[in-house]
N, C-alpha and C positions, 0 to 999 in steps of 0.2 A: 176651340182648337180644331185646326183642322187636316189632313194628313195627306202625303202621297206618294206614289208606288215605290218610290227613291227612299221612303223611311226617312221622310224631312217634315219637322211639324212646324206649323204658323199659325201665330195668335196675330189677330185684327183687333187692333183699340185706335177709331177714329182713321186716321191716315197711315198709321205706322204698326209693321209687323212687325212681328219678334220672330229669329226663325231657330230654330235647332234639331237635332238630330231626335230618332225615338229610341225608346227604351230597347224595343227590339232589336234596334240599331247598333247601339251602344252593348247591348250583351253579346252580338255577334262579331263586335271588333274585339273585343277583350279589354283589355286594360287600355286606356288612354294613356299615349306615352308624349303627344305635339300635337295642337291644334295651332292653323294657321288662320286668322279669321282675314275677312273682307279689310280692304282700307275704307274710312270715311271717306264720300263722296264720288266710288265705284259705283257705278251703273250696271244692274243685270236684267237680262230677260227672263221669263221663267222655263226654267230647262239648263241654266247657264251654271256651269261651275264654277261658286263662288266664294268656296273654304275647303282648305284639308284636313283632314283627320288621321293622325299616325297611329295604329296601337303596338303593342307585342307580335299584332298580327300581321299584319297588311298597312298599308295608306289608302285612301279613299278620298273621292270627290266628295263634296257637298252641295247640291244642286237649289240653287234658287226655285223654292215654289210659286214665287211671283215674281213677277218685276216689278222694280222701281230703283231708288239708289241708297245707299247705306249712309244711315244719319248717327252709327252706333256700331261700335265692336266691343266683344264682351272683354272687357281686359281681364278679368281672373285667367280666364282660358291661359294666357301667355306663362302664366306664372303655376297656376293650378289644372293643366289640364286633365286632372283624373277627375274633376269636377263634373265633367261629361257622362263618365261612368254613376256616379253618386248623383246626381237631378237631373238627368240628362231630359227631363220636360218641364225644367224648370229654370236653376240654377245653371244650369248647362248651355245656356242659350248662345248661338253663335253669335250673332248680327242682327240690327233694327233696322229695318230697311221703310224710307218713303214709298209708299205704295204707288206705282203708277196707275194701276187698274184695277180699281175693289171688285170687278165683276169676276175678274181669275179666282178670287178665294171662295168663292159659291161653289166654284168648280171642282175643288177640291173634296176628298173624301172625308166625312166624319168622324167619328172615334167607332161610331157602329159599322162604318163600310169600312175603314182600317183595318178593325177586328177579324169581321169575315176574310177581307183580302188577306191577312195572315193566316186564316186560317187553309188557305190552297196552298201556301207555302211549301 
């Protein structure tokens, strides 16, 4: 898993990420009240807002930590969005996106440099 400054995590298996929000993330929005995910067959770069997230509190972008194009949206989200709050590094997963460029995920921060970067927070 690997993380970045925006509090977006991605799992790599083979070609296809899984992408969602962090825990961090998720207990700074409060309660999940609407998650909007990606369409299949949307194309992002990484940087690119490509889901919303509504709570109690605020709306928020969700920013693509890679590009490529989305082969998967989580449908519980639509029906169960508090799901975000309760796995939100698991069950919570926004969108499976094809990967265009596996070298961007190296780039990305681990769970040990996450940690640290939260911890300047």
């Amino acid at each position: 898993m690997r993380f970045t400054k925006d509090h977006e995590w991605v799992v790599l298996e083979g070609d296809t990420a899984t992408i969602g929000i962090t825990a961090y993330a998720a207990e700074q929005l409060g309660d999940v009240v609407f998650v909007e995910t990606p369409e299949v067959g949307k194309t992002f770069q990484a940087g690119d807002a490509f889901a919303v997230v509504e709570s109690v509190k605020a709306a928020s972008d969700v920013y693509a930590p890679i590009a490529g194009e989305v082969v998967e949206a989580n449908p519980e989200l639509t029906e169960a969005p508090e799901t975000v709050n309760a796995s939100p590094e698991s069950g919570g997963w926004f969108a499976k996106v094809r990967v265009a460029d596996p070298a961007q995920y190296e780039g990305l921060m681990d769970r040990d440099a996450y940690e640290a970067f939260l911890a300047t927070l």
